[in-house]
C-alpha positions as CSV (number, residue, x, y, z in Angstrom):
1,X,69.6,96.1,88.2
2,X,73.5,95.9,87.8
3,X,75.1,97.3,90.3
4,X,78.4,99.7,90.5
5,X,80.7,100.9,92.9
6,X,79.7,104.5,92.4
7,X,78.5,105.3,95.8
8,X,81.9,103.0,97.5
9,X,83.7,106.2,98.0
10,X,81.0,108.1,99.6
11,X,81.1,106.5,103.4
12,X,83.7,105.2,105.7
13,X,82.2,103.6,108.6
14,X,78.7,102.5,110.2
15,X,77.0,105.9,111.4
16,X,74.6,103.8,113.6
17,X,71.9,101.3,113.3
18,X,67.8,102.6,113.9
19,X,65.3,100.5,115.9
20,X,61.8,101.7,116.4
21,X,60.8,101.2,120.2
22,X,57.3,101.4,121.8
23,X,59.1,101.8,125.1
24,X,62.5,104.1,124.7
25,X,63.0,104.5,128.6
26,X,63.1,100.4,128.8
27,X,64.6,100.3,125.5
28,X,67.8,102.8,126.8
29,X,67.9,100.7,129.8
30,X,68.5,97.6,127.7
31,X,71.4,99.0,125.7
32,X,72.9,100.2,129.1
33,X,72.2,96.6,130.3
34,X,74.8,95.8,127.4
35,X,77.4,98.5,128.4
36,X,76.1,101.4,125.7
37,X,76.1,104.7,127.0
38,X,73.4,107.7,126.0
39,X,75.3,110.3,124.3
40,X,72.4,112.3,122.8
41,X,68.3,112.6,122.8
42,X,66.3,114.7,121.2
43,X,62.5,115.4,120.7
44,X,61.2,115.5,117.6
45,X,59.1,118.6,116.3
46,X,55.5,117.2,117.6
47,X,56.9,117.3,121.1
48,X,55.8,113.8,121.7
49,X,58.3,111.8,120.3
50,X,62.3,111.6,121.2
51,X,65.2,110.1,120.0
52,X,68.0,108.5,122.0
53,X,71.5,107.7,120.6
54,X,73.4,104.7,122.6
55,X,77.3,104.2,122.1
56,X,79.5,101.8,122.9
57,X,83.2,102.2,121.7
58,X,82.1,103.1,117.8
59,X,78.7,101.2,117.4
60,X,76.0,103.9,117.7
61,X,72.2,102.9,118.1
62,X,69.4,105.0,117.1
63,X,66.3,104.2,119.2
64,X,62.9,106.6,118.4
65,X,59.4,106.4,119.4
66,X,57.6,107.6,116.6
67,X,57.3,104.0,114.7
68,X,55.6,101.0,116.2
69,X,58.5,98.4,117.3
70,X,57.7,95.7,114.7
71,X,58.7,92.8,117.8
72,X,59.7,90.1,115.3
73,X,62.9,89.4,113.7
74,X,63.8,91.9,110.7
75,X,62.7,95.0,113.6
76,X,65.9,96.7,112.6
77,X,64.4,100.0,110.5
78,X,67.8,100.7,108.9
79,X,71.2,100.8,108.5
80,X,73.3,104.1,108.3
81,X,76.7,105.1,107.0
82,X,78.7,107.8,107.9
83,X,79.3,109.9,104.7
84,X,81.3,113.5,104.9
85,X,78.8,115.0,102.3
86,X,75.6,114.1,101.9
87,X,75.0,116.3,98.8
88,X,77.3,114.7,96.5
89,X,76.6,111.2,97.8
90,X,73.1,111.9,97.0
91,X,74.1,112.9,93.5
92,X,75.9,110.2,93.0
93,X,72.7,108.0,94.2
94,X,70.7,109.4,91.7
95,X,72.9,109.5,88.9
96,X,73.8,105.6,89.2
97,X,70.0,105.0,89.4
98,X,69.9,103.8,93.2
99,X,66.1,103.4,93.8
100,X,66.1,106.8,96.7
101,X,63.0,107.0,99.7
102,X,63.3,111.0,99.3
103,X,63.4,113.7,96.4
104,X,66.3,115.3,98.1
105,X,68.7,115.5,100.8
106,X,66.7,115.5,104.6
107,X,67.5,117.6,107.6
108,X,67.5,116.9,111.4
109,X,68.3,119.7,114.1
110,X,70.4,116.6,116.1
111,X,73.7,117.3,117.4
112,X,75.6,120.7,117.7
113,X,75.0,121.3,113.4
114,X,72.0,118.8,112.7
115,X,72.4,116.1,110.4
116,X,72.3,115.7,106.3
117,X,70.7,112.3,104.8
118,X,69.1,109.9,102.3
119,X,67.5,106.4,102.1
120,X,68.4,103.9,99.5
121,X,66.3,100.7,99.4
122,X,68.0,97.7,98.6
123,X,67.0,94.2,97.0
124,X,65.3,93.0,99.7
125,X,64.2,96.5,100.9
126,X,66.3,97.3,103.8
127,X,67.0,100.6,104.4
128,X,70.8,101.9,104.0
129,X,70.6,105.2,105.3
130,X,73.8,108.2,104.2
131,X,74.2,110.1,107.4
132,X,76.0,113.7,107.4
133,X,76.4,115.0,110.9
134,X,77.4,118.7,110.1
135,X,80.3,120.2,111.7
């Protein structure tokens, strides 16, 4: 596949970066072992599984325990970008033939708004993730 610059104007910084954890309370106390801070959890829909979001300065991390920790090297589950409109970024996927995870644009209820996204694989299929939190 060639590939374009046609989704280059979409994002402007790294939303966050996901890890799975089979342990998210020893997992949250590892990033605060590193100076991150928890600025957000949420539990998913099931009630049995939660989210936690670490910060430090501008790197965000997205810990969840919904997916087996894979406890190897390459246990990073994806990479996100912050994008101001999911919608058209998704468009733009499409259009430029970007090999997409989902048939249209997800939703989360996390943060004040909840969140717009999409999954692209790439070459070696790693997950770039286009993150829209709504304001």
């Amino acid at each position: 596949m060639a590939f374009n610059k046609s989704l280059s104007g979409y994002f402007d910084d790294l939303a966050h970066v996901g890890i799975p954890t089979d342990d998210l309370e020893n997992s949250i106390q590892f990033w605060q072992s590193l100076g991150f801070k928890e600025i957000g959890r949420f539990t998913m829909e099931d009630q049995k599984h939660e989210v936690a979001f670490m910060r430090a300065d501008h790197l965000i991390i997205e810990i969840w325990n919904s997916d087996p920790a894979v406890h190897q090297t390459g246990a990073i589950n994806h990479i996100s970008l912050n994008v101001s409109d999911a919608d058209e970024a998704f468009k733009a996927a499409k259009l430029n033939g970007y090999k997409i995870k989902e048939n249209e644009v997800q939703h989360l209820d996390y943060w004040q708004n909840g969140i717009k996204y999409f999954n692209i694989i790439g070459p070696n299929d790693e997950i770039i993730e286009f993150c829209e939190i709504v304001k």
